[in-house]
C-alpha positions as CSV (number, residue, x, y, z in Angstrom):
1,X,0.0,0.0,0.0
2,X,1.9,2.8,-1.3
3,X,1.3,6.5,1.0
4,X,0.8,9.2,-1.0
5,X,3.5,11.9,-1.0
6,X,4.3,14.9,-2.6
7,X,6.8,14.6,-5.1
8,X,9.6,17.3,-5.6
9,X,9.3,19.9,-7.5
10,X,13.3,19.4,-8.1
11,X,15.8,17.0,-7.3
12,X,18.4,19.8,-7.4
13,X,16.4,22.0,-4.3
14,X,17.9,18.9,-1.8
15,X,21.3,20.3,-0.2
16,X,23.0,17.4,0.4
17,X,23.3,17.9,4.5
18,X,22.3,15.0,6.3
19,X,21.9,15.6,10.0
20,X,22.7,12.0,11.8
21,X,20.7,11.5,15.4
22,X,23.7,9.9,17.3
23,X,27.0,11.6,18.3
24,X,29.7,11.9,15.7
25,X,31.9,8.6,15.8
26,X,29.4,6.3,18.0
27,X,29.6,3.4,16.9
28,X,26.7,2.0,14.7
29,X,24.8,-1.3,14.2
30,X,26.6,-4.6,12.8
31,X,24.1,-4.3,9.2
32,X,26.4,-0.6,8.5
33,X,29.3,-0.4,6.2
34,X,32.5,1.8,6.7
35,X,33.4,3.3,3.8
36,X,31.3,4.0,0.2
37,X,31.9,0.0,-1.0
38,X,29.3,-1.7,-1.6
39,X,28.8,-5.2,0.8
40,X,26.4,-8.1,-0.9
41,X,25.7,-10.0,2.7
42,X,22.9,-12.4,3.3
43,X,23.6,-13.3,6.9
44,X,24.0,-10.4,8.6
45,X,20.6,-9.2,10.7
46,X,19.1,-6.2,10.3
47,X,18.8,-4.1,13.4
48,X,16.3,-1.7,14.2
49,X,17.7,1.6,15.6
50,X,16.0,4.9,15.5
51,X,19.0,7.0,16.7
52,X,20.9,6.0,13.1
53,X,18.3,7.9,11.1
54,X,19.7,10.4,8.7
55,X,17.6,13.3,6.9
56,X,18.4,15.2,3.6
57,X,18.2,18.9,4.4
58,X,16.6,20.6,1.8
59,X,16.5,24.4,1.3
60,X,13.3,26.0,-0.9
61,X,12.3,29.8,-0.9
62,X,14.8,30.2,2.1
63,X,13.4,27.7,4.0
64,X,15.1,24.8,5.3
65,X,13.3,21.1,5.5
66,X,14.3,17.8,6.9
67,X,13.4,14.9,4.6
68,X,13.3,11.2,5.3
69,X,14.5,8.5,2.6
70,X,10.7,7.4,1.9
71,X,10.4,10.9,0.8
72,X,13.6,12.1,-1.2
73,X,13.8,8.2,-2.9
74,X,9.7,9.2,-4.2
75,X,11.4,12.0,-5.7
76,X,13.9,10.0,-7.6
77,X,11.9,7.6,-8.8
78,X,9.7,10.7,-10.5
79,X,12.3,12.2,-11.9
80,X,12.8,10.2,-15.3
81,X,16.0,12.0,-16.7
82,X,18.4,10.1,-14.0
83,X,19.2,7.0,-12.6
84,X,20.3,7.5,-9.2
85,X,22.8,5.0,-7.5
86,X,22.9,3.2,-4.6
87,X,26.2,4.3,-3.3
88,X,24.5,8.1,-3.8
89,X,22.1,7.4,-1.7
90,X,24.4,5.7,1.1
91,X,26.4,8.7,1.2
92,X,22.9,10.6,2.0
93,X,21.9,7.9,4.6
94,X,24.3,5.6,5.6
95,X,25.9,2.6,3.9
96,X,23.8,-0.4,4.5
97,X,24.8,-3.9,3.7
98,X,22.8,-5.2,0.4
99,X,20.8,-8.6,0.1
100,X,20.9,-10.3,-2.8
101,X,17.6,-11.8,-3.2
102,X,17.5,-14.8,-5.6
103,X,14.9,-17.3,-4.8
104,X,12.1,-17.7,-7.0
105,X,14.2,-17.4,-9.8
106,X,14.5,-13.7,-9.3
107,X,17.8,-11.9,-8.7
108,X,16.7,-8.8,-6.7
109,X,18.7,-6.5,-4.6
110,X,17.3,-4.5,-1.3
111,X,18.5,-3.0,1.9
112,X,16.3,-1.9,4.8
113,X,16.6,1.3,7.2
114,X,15.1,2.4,10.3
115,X,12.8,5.4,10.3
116,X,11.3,7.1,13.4
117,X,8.3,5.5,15.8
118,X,8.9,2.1,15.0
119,X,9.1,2.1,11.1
120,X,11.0,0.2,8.8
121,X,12.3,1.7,5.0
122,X,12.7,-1.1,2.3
123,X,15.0,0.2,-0.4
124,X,14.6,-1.8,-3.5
125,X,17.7,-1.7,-6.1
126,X,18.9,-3.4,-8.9
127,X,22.4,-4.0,-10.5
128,X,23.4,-2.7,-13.6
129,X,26.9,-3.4,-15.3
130,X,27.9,-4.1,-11.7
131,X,26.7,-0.9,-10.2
132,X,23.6,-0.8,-8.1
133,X,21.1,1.7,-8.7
134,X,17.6,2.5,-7.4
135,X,14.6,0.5,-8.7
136,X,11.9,2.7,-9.6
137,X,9.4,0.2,-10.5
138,X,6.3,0.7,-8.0
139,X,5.1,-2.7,-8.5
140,X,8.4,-3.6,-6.3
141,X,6.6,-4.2,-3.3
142,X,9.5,-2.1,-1.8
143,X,10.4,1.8,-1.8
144,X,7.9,2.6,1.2
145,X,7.8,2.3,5.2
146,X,6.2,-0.7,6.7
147,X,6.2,-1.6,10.1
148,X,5.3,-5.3,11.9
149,X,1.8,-5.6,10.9
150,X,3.4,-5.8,7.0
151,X,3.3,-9.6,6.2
152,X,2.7,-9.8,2.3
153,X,6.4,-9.7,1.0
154,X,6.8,-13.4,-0.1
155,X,8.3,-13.4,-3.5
156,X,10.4,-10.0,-2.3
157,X,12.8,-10.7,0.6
158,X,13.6,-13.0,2.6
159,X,11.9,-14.1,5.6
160,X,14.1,-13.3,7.9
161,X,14.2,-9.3,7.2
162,X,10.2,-9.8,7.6
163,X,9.4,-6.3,9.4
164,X,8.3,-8.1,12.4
165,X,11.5,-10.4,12.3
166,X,13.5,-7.3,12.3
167,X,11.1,-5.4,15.6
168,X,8.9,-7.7,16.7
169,X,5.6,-7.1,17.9
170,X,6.9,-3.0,18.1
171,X,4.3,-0.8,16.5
172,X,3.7,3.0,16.0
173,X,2.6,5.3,18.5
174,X,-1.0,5.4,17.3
175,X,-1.9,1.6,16.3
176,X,-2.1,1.6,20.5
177,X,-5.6,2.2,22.1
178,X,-4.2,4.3,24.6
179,X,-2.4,6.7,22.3
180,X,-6.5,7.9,21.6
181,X,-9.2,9.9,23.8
182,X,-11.9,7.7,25.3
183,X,-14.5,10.1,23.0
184,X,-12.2,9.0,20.3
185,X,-12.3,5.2,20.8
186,X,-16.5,5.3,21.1
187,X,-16.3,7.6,18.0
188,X,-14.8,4.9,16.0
189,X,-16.4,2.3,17.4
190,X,-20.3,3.5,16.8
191,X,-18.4,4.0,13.1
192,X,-18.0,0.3,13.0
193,X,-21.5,-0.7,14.3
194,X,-23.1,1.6,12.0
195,X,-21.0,0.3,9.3
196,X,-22.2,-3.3,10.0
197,X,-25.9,-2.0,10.6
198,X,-25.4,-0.4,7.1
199,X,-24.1,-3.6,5.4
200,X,-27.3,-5.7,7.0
201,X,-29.8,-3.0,5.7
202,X,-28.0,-3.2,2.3
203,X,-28.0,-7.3,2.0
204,X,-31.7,-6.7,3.5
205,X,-31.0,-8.9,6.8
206,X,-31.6,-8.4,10.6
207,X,-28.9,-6.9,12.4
208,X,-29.5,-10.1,15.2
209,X,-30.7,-12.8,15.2
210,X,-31.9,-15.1,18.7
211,X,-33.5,-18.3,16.9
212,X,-32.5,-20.2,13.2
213,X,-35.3,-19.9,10.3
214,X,-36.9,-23.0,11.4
215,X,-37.6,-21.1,14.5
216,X,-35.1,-23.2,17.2
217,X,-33.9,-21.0,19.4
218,X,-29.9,-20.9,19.5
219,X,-27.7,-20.6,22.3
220,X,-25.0,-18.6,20.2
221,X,-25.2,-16.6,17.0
222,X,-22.3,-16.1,15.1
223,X,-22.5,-13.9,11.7
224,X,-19.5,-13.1,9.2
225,X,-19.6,-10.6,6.9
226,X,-17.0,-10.4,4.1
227,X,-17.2,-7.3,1.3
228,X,-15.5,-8.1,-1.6
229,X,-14.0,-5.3,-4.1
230,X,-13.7,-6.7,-7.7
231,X,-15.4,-10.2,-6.4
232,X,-16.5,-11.6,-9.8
233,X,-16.9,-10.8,-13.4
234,X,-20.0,-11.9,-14.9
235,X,-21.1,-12.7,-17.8
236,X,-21.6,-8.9,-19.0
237,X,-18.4,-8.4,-19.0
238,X,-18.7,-6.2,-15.7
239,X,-16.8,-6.5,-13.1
240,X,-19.3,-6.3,-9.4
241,X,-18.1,-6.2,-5.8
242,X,-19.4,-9.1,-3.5
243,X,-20.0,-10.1,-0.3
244,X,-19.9,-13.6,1.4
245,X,-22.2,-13.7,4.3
246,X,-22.3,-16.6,6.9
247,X,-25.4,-16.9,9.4
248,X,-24.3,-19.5,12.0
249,X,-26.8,-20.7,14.8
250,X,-25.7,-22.9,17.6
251,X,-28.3,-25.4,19.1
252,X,-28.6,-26.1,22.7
253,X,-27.0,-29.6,21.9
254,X,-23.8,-27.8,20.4
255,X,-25.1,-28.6,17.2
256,X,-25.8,-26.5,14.2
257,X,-26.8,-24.8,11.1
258,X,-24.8,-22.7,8.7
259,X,-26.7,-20.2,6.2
260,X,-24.2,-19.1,3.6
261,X,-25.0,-16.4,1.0
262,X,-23.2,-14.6,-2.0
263,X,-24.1,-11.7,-3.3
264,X,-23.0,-9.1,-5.3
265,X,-23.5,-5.4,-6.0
266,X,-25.7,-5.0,-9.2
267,X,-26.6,-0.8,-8.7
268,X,-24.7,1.7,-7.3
269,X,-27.7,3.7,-7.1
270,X,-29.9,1.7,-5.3
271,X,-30.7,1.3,-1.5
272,X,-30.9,-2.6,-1.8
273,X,-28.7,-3.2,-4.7
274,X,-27.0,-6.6,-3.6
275,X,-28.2,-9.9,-5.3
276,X,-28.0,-13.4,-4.3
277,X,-25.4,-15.8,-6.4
278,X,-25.9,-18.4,-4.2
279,X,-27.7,-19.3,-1.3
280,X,-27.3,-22.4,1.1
281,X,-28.1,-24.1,4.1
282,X,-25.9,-26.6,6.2
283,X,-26.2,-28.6,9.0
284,X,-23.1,-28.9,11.5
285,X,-21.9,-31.5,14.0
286,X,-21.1,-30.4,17.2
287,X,-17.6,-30.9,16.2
288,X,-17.9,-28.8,13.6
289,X,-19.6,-25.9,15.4
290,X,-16.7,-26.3,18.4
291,X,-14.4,-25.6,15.5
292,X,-15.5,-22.2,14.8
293,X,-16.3,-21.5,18.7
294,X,-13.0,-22.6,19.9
295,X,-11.5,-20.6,17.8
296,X,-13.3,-17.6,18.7
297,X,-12.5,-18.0,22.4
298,X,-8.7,-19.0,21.6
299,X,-8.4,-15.8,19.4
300,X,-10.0,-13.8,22.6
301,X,-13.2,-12.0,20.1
302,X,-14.9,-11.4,23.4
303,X,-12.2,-8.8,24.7
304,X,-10.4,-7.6,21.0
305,X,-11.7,-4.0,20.3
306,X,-15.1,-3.3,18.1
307,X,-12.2,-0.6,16.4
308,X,-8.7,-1.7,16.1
309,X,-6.3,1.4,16.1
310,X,-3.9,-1.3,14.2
311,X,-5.8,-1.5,10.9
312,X,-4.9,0.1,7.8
313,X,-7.4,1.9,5.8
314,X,-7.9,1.8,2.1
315,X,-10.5,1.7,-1.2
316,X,-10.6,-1.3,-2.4
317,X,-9.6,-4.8,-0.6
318,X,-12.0,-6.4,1.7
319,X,-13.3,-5.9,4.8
320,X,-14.7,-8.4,7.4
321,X,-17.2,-7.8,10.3
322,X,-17.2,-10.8,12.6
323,X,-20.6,-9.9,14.9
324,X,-21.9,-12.4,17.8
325,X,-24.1,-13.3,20.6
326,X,-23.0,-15.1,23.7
327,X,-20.3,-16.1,26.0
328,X,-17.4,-16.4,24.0
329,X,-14.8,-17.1,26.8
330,X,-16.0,-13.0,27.7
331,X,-17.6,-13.6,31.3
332,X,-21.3,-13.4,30.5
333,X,-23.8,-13.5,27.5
334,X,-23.3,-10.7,25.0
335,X,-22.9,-9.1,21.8
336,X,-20.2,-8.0,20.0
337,X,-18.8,-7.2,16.8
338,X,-14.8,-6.5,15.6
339,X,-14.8,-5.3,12.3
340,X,-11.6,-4.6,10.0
341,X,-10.5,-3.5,6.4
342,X,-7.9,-6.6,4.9
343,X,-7.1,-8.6,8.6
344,X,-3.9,-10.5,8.0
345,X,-3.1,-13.2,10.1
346,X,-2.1,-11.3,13.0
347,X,-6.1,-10.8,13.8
348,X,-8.9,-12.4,15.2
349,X,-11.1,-11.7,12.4
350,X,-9.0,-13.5,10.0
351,X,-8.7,-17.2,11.6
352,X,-12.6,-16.8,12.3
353,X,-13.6,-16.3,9.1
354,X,-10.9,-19.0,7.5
355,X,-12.5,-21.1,10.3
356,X,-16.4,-20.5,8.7
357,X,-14.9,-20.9,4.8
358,X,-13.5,-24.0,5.9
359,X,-17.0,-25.8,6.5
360,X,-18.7,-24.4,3.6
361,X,-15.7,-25.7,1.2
362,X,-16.0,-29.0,3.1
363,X,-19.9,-28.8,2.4
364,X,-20.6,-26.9,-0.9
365,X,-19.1,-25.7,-4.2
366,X,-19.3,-21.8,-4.1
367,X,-20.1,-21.4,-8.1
368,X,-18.4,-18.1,-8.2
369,X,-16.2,-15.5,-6.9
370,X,-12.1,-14.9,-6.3
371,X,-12.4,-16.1,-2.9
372,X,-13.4,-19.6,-3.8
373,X,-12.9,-19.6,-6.8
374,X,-9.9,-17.9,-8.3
375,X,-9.4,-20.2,-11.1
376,X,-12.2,-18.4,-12.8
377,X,-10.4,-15.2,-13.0
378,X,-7.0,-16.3,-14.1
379,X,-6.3,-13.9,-16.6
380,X,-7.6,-11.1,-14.6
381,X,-4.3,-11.2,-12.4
382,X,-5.5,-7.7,-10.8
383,X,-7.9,-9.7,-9.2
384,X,-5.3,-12.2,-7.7
């Protein structure tokens, strides 16, 4: 997910002045090279240390600016007359050592800095006549900050310079709760609720549910709600979002019954503009509703906020709402709901939905769609 920045205006308004954080001399982490050579090393780790952070100074209409590596690096990538080289940029910053990625089949070339509050900067390269210059290509997966919750690089580093390899479970300053106002927490949480309120009124279903459609009563409801961007291209030619929605009722035996539903978006313009794809019903064991349930109560849904300060916002994606009603390893009979924009596997959300897909794929053949079915959409790979 690449931030937006302003680009330069000029390459030549940067004074080349960078101010290092720690005392002249002090000695710095193992992954730093003396000198301007360049250092291929795979085994070296990466250390995160915010006190080696260096800035350009830059100096427009007499005003002097401090910028960070995400931001001058942007610059160089839009500025198509040059090719900037890696030993440039290491005098500006520091000299790093270089991985030479080459699984896959690809022979890639990266080095990773620390940036303030937590942050990591991945700086993607590439060698040319034996000189290694800045890789401009955005569809990198590099060039940008990340911090631990980033865990989609497969097929760009190696695992072991994984952001949360390199910090841990370390995040930034505001993806903690109490970094926010109490007013500020409820705000975002009614956000949520209404958000989920809004998705039942649009798929035309009741916000909760205390008893199955046969009309037995249930001792737990559990509902999953997955919006799709881009889910399916029909037969029009169109491409429509979707959502997946699972209904699930436990009995008093600890038995069950699933609803599962697929829908997508037909008309922007409409109030109730979501059709049905496909619509089924199926009956669970009590081992099979245990396997959902446990995993709610080992993931700790009861207690994990309606809002999470953690998640990352964005257009298009998915989102997931995970809403329930009764005692989920939470002390007492309630409801609840977590909702989240793309939960990786660091969240609750996540292993409770995989947990729901995995009965209906054990059940039923979902006809369409890219989450079931993404060997429909092959040569869409934007959809992949």
């Amino acid at each position: 997910m690449k931030k937006l920045i302003c680009a330069l205006t000029t390459l030549s308004l940067l004074v080349m002045a960078p101010c290092l954080l720690t005392a002249c001399g002090e000695k710095l982490p193992a992954d730093y090279v003396k000198g301007t050579d360049v250092v291929i090393d795979n085994e070296t780790p990466f250390v995160y240390d915010e006190s080696t952070v260096k800035y350009y100074t830059s100096k427009t209409d007499g005003k002097k600016g401090s910028l960070d590596i995400e931001y001058v690096t942007y610059a160089m990538g839009r500025d198509k007359d040059q090719e900037y080289t890696y030993q440039y940029i290491a005098s500006i910053f520091g000299n790093k050592i270089v991985r030479n990625y080459t699984e896959g089949g690809k022979n890639t070339y990266y080095t990773v800095y620390s940036l303030p509050d937590n942050e990591l900067f991945y700086l993607s390269l590439y060698m040319k006549d034996g000189v290694l210059y800045l890789d401009k290509d955005i569809y990198s997966g590099l060039n940008e900050s990340m911090d631990a919750r980033y865990d989609e690089l497969d097929g760009y580093i190696y695992e072991q310079d994984f952001p949360a390899e390199i910090m841990g479970d370390k995040l930034p300053k505001h993806c903690y709760l109490d970094y926010y106002s109490q007013e500020e927490i409820a705000k975002n949480n009614e956000r949520k609720w209404s958000g989920y309120y809004d998705s039942c009124n649009q798929i035309n279903i009741p916000h909760s549910i205390y008893h199955d459609r046969d009309g037995v009563e249930c001792i737990n409801f559990i509902r999953c709600i997955e919006s799709v961007s881009f889910d399916l291209v029909r037969d029009d030619g169109n491409t429509y979002h979707g959502y997946y929605v699972y209904d699930l009722y436990v009995h008093e035996n600890g038995a069950g019954v699933l609803y599962f539903y697929h829908l997508y978006y037909k008309n922007w313009l409409q109030q109730s503009a979501f059709h049905i794809i496909q619509e089924e019903t199926i009956p669970l064991t009590v081992e099979e509703v245990a396997s959902v349930v446990d995993v709610m109560v080992e993931q700790d849904f009861a207690h994990h906020p309606t809002w999470n300060p953690e998640e990352f916002t964005g257009m298009d994606g998915s989102s997931t709402d995970i809403f329930a009603v009764g005692n989920f390893g939470g002390g007492g009979y309630k409801k609840h709901l977590i909702s989240m924009w793309e939960p990786t596997a660091r969240y609750p959300h996540y292993h409770i939905r995989k947990a729901i897909e995995d009965l209906v794929r054990a059940h039923v053949t979902v006809e369409e769609g890219r989450i079931y079915r993404p060997d429909l959409y092959e040569e869409y790979e934007w959809m992949q």
